[in-house]
VOVEXNU-589987 format. One record per residue: residue in three letters; residue number from 1; x, y, z of N, C-alpha, C in turn. Coordinates in steps of 0.1 Angstrom, whole numbers, plus 5000, padded with zeros to 4 digits. Last residue first. Layout:
BEGIN
<type: ALA, seq: NUM, n.x: X, n.y: Y, n.z: Z, ca.x: X, ca.y: Y, ca.z: Z, c.x: X, c.y: Y, c.z: Z>
...
***
This chain:
BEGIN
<type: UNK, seq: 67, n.x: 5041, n.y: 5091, n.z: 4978, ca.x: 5058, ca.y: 5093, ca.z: 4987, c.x: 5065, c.y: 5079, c.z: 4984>
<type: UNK, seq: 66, n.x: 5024, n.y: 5110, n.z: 4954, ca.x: 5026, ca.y: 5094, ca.z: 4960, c.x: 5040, c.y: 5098, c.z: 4971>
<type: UNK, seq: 65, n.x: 4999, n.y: 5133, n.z: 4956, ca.x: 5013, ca.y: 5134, ca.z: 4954, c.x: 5013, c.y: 5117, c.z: 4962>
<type: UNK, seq: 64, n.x: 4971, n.y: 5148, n.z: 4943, ca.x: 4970, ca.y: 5140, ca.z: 4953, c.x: 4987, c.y: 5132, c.z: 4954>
<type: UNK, seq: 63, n.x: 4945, n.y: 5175, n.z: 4942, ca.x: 4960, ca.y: 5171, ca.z: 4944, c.x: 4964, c.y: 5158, c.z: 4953>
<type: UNK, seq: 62, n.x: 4920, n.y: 5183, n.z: 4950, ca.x: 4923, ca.y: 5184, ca.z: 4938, c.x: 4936, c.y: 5180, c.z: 4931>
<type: UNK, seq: 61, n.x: 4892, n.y: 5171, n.z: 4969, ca.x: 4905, ca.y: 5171, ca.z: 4965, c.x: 4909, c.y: 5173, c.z: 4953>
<type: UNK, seq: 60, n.x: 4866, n.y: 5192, n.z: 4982, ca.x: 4870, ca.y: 5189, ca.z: 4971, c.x: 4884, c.y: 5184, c.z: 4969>
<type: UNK, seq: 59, n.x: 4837, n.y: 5202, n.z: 4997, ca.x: 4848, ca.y: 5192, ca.z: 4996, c.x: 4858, c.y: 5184, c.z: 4986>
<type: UNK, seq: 58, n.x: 4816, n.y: 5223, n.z: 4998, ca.x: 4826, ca.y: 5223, ca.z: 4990, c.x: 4833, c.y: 5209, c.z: 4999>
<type: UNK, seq: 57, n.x: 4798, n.y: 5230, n.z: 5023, ca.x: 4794, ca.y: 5233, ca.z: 5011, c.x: 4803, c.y: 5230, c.z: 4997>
<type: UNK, seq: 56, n.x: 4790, n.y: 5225, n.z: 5061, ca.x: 4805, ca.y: 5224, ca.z: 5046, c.x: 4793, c.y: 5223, c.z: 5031>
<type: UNK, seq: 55, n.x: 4781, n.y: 5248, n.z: 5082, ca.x: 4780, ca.y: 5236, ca.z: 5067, c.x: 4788, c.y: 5235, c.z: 5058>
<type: UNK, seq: 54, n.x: 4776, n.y: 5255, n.z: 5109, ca.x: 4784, ca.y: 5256, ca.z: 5098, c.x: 4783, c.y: 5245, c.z: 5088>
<type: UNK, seq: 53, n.x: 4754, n.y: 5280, n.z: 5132, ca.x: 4755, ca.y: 5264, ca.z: 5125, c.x: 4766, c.y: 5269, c.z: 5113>
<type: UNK, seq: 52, n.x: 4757, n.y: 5298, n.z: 5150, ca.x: 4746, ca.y: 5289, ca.z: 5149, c.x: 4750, c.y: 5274, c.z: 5142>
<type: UNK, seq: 51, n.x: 4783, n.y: 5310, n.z: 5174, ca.x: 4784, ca.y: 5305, ca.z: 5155, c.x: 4771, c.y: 5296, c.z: 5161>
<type: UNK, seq: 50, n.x: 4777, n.y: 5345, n.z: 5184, ca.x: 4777, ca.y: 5334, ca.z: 5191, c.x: 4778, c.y: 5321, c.z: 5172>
<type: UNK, seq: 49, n.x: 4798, n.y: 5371, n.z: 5206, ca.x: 4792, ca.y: 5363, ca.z: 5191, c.x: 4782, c.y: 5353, c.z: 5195>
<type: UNK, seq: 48, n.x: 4813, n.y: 5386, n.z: 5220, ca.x: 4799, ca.y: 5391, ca.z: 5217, c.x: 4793, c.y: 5385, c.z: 5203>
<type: UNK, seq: 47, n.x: 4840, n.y: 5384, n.z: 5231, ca.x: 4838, ca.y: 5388, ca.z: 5215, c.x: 4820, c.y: 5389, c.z: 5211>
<type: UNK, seq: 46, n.x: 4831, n.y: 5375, n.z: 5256, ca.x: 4842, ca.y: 5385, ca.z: 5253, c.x: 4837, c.y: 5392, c.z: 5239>
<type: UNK, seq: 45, n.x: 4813, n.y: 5351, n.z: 5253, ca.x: 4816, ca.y: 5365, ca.z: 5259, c.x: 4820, c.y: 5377, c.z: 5260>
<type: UNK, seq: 44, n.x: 4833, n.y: 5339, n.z: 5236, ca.x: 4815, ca.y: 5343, ca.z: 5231, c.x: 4811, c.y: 5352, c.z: 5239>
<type: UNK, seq: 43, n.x: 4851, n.y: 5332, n.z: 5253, ca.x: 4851, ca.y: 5335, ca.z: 5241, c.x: 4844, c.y: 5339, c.z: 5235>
<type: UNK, seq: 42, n.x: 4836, n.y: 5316, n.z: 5270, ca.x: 4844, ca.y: 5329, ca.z: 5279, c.x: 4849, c.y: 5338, c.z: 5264>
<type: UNK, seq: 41, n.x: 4828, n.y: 5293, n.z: 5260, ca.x: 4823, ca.y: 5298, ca.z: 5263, c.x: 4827, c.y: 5317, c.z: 5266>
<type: UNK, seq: 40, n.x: 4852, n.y: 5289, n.z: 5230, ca.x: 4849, ca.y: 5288, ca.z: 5244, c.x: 4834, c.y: 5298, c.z: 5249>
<type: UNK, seq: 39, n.x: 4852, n.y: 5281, n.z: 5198, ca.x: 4856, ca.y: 5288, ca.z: 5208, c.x: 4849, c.y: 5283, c.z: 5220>
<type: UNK, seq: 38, n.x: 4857, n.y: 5264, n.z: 5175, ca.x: 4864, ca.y: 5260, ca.z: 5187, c.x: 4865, c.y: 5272, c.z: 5199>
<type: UNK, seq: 37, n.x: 4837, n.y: 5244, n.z: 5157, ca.x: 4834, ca.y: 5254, ca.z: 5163, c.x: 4844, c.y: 5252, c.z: 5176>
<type: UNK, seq: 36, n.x: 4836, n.y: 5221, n.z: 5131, ca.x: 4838, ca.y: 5222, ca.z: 5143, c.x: 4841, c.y: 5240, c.z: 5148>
<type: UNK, seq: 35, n.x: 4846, n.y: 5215, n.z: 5103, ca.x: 4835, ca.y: 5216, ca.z: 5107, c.x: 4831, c.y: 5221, c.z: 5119>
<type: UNK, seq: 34, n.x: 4884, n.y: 5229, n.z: 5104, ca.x: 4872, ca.y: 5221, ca.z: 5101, c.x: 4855, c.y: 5223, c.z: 5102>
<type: UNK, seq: 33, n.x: 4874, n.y: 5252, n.z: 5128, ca.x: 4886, ca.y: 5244, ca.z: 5123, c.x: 4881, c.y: 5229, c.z: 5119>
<type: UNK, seq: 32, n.x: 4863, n.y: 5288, n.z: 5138, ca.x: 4858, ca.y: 5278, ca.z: 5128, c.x: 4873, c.y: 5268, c.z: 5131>
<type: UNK, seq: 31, n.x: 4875, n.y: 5311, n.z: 5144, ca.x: 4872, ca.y: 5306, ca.z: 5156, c.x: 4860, c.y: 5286, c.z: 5149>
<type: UNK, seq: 30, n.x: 4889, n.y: 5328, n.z: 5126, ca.x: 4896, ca.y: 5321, ca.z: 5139, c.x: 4892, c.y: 5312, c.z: 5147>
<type: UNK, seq: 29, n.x: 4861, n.y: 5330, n.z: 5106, ca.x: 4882, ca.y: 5329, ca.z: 5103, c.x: 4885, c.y: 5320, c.z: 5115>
<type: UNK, seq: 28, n.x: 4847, n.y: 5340, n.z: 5124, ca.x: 4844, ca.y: 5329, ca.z: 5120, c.x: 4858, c.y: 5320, c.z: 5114>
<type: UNK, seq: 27, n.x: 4856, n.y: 5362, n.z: 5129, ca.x: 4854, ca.y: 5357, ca.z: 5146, c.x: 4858, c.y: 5341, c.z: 5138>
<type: UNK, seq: 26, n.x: 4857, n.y: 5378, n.z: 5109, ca.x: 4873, ca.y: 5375, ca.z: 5114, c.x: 4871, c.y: 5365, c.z: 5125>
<type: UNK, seq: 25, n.x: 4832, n.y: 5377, n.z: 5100, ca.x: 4843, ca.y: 5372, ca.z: 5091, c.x: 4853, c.y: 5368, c.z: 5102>
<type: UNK, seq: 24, n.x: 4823, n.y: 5391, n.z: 5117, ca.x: 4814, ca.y: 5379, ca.z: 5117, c.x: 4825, c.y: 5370, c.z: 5107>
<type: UNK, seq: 23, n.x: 4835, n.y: 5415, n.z: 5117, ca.x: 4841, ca.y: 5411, ca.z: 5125, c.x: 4833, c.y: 5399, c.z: 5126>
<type: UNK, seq: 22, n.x: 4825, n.y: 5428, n.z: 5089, ca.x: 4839, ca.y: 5426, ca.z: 5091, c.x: 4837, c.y: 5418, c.z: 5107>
<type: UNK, seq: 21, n.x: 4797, n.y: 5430, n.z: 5099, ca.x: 4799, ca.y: 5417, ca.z: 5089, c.x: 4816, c.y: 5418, c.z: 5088>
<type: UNK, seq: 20, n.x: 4792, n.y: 5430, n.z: 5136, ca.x: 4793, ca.y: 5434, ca.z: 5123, c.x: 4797, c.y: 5425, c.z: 5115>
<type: UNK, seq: 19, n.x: 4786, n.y: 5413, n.z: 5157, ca.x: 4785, ca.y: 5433, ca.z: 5153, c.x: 4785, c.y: 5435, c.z: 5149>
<type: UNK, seq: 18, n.x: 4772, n.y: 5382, n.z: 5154, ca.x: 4779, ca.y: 5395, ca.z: 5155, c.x: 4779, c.y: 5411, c.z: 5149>
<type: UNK, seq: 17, n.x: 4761, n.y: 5354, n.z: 5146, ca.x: 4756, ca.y: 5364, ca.z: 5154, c.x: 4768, c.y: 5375, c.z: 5161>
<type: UNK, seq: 16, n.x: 4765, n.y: 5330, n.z: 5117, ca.x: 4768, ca.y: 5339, ca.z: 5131, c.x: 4763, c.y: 5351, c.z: 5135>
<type: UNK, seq: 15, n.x: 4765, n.y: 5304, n.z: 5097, ca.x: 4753, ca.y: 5311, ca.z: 5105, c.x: 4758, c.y: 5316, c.z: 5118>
<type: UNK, seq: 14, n.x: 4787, n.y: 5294, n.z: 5075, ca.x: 4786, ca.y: 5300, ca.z: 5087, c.x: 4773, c.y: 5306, c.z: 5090>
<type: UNK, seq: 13, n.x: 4795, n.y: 5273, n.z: 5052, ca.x: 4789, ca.y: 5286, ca.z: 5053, c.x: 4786, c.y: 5282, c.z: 5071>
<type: UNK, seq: 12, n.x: 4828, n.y: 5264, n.z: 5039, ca.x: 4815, ca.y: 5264, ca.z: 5045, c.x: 4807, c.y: 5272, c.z: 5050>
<type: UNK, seq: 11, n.x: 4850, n.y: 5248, n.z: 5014, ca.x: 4844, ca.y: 5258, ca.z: 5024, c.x: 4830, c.y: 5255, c.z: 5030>
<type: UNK, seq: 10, n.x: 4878, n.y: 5236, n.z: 5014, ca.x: 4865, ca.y: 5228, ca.z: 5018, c.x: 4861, c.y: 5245, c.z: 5017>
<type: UNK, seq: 9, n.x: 4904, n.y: 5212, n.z: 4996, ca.x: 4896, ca.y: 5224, ca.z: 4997, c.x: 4884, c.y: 5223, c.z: 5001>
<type: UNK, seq: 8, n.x: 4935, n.y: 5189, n.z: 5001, ca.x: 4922, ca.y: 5197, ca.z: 5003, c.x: 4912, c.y: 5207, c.z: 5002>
<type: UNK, seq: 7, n.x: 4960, n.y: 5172, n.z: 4985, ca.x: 4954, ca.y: 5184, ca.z: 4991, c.x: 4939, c.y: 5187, c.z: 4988>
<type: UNK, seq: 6, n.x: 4977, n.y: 5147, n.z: 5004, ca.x: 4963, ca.y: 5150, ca.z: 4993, c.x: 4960, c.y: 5159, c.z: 4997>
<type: UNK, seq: 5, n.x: 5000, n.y: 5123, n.z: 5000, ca.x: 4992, ca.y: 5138, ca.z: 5008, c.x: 4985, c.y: 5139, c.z: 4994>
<type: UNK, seq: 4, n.x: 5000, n.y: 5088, n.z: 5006, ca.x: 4997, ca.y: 5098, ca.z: 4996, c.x: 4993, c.y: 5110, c.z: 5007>
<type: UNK, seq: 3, n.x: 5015, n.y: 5053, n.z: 4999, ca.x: 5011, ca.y: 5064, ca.z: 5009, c.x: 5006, c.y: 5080, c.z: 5004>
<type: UNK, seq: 2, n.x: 5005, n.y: 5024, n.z: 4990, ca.x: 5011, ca.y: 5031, ca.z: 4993, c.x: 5010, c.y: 5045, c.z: 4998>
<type: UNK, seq: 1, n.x: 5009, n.y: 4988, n.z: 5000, ca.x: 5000, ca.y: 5000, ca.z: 5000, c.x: 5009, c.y: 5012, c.z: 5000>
***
Protein backbone atom coordinates (compact mmCIF):
# COMPACT_ATOMS: atom_id res chain seq x y z
CA UNK A 1 0.00 0.00 0.00
CA UNK A 2 1.15 3.12 -0.73
CA UNK A 3 1.08 6.36 0.91
CA UNK A 4 -0.27 9.77 -0.40
CA UNK A 5 -0.85 13.76 0.83
CA UNK A 6 -3.69 14.95 -0.70
CA UNK A 7 -4.62 18.41 -0.88
CA UNK A 8 -7.78 19.72 0.29
CA UNK A 9 -10.40 22.36 -0.29
CA UNK A 10 -13.53 22.80 1.79
CA UNK A 11 -15.65 25.76 2.36
CA UNK A 12 -18.49 26.44 4.54
CA UNK A 13 -21.13 28.63 5.28
CA UNK A 14 -21.39 30.01 8.74
CA UNK A 15 -24.69 31.10 10.54
CA UNK A 16 -23.21 33.88 13.13
CA UNK A 17 -24.45 36.38 15.42
CA UNK A 18 -22.11 39.48 15.47
CA UNK A 19 -21.54 43.33 15.34
CA UNK A 20 -20.69 43.42 12.33
CA UNK A 21 -20.14 41.71 8.86
CA UNK A 22 -16.10 42.62 9.08
CA UNK A 23 -15.87 41.14 12.49
CA UNK A 24 -18.57 37.88 11.67
CA UNK A 25 -15.74 37.21 9.06
CA UNK A 26 -12.69 37.51 11.35
CA UNK A 27 -14.58 35.67 14.60
CA UNK A 28 -15.65 32.92 11.98
CA UNK A 29 -11.84 32.91 10.32
CA UNK A 30 -10.43 32.09 13.93
CA UNK A 31 -12.78 30.55 15.65
CA UNK A 32 -14.15 27.81 12.76
CA UNK A 33 -11.37 24.40 12.26
CA UNK A 34 -12.80 22.13 10.05
CA UNK A 35 -16.49 21.61 10.70
CA UNK A 36 -16.21 22.17 14.29
CA UNK A 37 -16.64 25.37 16.29
CA UNK A 38 -13.65 25.97 18.67
CA UNK A 39 -14.39 28.84 20.80
CA UNK A 40 -15.09 28.76 24.38
CA UNK A 41 -17.75 29.77 26.31
CA UNK A 42 -15.62 32.87 27.91
CA UNK A 43 -14.92 33.46 24.07
CA UNK A 44 -18.46 34.27 23.06
CA UNK A 45 -18.45 36.48 25.93
CA UNK A 46 -15.81 38.55 25.32
CA UNK A 47 -16.21 38.77 21.46
CA UNK A 48 -20.10 39.09 21.70
CA UNK A 49 -20.82 36.26 19.09
CA UNK A 50 -22.30 33.43 19.11
CA UNK A 51 -21.57 30.52 15.54
CA UNK A 52 -25.45 28.92 14.88
CA UNK A 53 -24.50 26.39 12.50
CA UNK A 54 -21.59 25.63 9.83
CA UNK A 55 -22.04 23.59 6.68
CA UNK A 56 -19.52 22.38 4.63
CA UNK A 57 -20.61 23.27 1.07
CA UNK A 58 -17.42 22.30 -1.02
CA UNK A 59 -15.18 19.18 -0.44
CA UNK A 60 -13.03 18.94 -2.87
CA UNK A 61 -9.53 17.06 -3.51
CA UNK A 62 -7.66 18.41 -6.23
CA UNK A 63 -3.98 17.10 -5.59
CA UNK A 64 -2.99 14.00 -4.73
CA UNK A 65 1.31 13.37 -4.64
CA UNK A 66 2.58 9.39 -3.96
CA UNK A 67 5.76 9.30 -1.29
Amino acid sequence: MKSYKVSLHHDYLVNIDANSEEEAKQLAEFFISGEKETSTPKDRIQHNFRINEIEMVTNEGFEARGD
